[in-house]
C-alpha positions as CSV (number, residue, x, y, z in Angstrom):
1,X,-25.0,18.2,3.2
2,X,-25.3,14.5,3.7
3,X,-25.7,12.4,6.9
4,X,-25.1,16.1,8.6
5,X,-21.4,16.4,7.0
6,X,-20.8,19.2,4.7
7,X,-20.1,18.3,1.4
8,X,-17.2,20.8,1.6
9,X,-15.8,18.7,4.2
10,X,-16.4,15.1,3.2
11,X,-13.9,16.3,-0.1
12,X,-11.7,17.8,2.3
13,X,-11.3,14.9,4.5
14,X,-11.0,12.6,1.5
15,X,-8.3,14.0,-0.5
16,X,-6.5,14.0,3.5
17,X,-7.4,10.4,3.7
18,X,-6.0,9.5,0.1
19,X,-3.1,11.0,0.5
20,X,-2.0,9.7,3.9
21,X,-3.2,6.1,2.5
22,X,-1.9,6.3,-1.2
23,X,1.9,8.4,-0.7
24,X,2.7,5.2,2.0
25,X,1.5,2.9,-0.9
26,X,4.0,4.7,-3.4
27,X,6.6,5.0,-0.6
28,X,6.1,1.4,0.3
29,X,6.6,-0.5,-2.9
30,X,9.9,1.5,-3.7
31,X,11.2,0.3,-0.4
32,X,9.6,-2.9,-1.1
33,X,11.1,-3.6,-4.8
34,X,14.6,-4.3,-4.1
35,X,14.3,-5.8,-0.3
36,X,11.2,-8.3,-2.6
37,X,14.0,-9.0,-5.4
38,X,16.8,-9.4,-2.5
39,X,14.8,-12.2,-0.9
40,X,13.8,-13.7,-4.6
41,X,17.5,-13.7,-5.2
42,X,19.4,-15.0,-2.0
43,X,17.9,-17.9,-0.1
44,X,19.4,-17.3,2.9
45,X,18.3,-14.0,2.7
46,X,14.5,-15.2,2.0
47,X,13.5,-16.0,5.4
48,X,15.2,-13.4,7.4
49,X,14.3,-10.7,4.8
50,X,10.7,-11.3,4.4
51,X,9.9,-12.5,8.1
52,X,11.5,-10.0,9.0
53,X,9.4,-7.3,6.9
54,X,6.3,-9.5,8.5
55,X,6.5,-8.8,11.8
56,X,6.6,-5.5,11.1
57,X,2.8,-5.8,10.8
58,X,2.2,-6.9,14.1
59,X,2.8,-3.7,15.9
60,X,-0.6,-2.2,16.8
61,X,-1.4,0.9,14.9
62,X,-2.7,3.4,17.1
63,X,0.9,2.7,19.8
64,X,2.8,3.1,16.2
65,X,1.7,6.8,16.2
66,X,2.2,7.2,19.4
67,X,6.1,5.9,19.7
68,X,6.7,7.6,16.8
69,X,6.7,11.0,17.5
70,X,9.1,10.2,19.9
71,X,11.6,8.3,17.5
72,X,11.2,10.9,14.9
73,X,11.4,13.9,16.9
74,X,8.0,15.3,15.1
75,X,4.7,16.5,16.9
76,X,2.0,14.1,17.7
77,X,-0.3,15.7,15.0
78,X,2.3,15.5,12.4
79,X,1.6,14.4,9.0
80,X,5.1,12.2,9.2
81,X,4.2,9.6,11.9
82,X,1.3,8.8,9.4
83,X,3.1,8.4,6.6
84,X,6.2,6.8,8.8
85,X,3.6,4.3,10.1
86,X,1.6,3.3,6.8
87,X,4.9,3.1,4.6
88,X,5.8,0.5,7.3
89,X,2.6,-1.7,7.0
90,X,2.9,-1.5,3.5
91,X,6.5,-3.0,3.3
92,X,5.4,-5.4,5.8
93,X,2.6,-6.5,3.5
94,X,4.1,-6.0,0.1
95,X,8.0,-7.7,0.7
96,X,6.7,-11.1,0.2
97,X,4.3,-10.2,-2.7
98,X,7.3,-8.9,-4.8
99,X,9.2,-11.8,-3.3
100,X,6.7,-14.1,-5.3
101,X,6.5,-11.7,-8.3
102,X,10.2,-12.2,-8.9
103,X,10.1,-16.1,-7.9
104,X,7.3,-16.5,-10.9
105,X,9.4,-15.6,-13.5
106,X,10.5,-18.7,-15.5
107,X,14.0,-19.4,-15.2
108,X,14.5,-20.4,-18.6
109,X,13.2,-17.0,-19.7
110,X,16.0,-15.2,-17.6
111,X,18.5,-17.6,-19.1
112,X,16.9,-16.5,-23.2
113,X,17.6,-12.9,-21.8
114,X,21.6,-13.1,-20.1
115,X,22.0,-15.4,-23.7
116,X,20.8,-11.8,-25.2
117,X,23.6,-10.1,-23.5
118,X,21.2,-8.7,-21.1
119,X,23.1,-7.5,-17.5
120,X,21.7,-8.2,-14.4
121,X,20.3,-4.7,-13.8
122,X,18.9,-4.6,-17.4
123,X,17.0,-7.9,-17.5
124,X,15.7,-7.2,-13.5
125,X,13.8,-3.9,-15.1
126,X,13.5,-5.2,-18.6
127,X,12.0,-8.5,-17.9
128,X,11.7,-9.5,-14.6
129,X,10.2,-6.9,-13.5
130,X,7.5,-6.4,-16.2
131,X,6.3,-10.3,-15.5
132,X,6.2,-10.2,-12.2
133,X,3.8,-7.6,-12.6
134,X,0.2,-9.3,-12.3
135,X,1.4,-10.6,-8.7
136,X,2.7,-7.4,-7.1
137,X,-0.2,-5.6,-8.5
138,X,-2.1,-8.1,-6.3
139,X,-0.6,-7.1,-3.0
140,X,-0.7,-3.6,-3.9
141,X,-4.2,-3.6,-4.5
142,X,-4.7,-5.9,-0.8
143,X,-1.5,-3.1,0.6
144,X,-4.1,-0.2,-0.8
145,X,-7.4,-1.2,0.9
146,X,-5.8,-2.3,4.4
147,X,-4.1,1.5,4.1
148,X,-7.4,3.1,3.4
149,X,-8.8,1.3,6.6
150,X,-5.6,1.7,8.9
151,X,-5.6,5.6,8.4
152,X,-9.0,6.2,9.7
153,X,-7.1,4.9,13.0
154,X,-4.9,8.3,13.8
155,X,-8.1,10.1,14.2
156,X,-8.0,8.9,17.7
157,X,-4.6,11.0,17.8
158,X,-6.0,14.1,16.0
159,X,-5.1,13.5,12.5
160,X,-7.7,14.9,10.2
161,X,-8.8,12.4,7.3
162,X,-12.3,10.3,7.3
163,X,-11.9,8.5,10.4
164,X,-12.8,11.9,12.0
165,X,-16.3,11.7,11.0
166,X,-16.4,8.5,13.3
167,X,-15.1,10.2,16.3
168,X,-17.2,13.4,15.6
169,X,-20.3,10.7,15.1
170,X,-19.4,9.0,18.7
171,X,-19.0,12.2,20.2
172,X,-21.9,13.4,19.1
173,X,-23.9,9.8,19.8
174,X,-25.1,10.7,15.6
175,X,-25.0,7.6,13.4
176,X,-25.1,9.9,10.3
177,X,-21.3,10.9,10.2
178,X,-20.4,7.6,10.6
179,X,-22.3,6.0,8.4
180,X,-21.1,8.6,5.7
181,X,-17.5,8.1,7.1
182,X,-18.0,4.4,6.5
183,X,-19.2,4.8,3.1
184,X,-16.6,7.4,2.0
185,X,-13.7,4.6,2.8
186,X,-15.7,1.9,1.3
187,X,-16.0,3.9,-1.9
188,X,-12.0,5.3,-1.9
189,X,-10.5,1.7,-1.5
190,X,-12.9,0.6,-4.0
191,X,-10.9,3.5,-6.4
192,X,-7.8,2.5,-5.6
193,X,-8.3,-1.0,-6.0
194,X,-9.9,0.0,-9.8
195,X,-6.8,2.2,-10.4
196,X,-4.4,-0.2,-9.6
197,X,-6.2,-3.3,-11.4
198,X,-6.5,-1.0,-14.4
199,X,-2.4,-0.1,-14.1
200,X,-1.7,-3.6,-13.9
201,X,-4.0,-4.4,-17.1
202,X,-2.3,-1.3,-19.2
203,X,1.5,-2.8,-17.8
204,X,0.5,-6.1,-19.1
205,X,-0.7,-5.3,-22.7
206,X,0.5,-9.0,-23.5
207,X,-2.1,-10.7,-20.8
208,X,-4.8,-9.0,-23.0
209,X,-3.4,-10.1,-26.3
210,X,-3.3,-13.6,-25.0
211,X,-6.5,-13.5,-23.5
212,X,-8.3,-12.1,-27.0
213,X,-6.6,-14.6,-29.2
């Protein structure tokens, strides 16, 4: 037991809380890859493509759970408006970020590649991608911790994950499950933030080289 939660249930509500913040991050950058290449590759699909993903982040995030159950045709306490919801945000935050990652890419180093015979589809997975790397890792890991926080949000709705130990705290008038509730999130975007840095490092074996020589 600490801070009066059950230890049972802090792992419970955790592994809920990491999986309706990290699937979204999964979810999101797949969606994100090829709208982020897309707007690196057209310039008059830039603007409209990443502005566009943008404002997507505007909508608040407790009347996104409630309007979609109604678009999706799912039940308020369904797992799916989460998911629905977060995979939005995370487009909305990650579009430009692979947008830039593609951008950084010298163009004389695509130019050595199509010389190689490389195709388009080749050299974006081959090389583009890899370099661009070190910045889409960056708006992951941002995409990661503002998931982590968002979540705790549906417990106003009924959605079991962390942010329940605030309501249950409020309810209650006890500062110890929030507290705990606070710490938990703290300590689970810290992780995912570490996982993903350390991804990026073990992507980017040639960053290290450089840096050791």
């Amino acid at each position: 037991m600490i801070g009066g939660v059950a230890w049972e249930t802090l792992g419970q509500l955790t592994l809920r809380h990491l999986y309706l913040a990290g699937v979204p991050l999964l979810l999101g950058l797949l969606v994100s890859l090829p709208l982020g290449w897309l707007a690196a590759r057209s310039r008059w699909l830039q603007t409209p493509v990443v502005a566009g993903t943008s404002l997507l982040y505007t909508i608040p995030s407790l009347a996104l759970f409630i309007m979609l159950p109604l678009i999706l045709g799912t039940r308020i306490l369904d797992d799916a408006n989460v998911l629905v919801a977060m995979t939005l945000y995370t487009v909305a935050l990650l579009t430009r970020t692979v947008a830039d990652g593609f951008g950084s890419v010298p163009g004389h180093v695509r130019q050595a590649a199509t010389a190689m015979g490389y195709g388009e589809l080749r050299r974006v997975v081959s090389v583009d991608l890899p370099l661009a790397v070190p910045v889409i890792t960056a708006g992951l890991r941002v995409a990661a911790v503002s998931n982590v926080s968002i979540v705790s949000i549906a417990a106003l709705i009924g959605v079991s994950q962390l942010g329940m130990l605030f309501t249950d705290g409020f309810n209650r008038n006890a500062m110890g499950p929030i507290v705990v509730g606070v710490l938990a999130c703290v300590v689970l975007a810290v992780t995912l933030d570490a996982a993903i840095a350390g991804l990026s490092k073990v992507l980017t074996p040639w960053l290290r080289s450089g840096a050791g020589a």
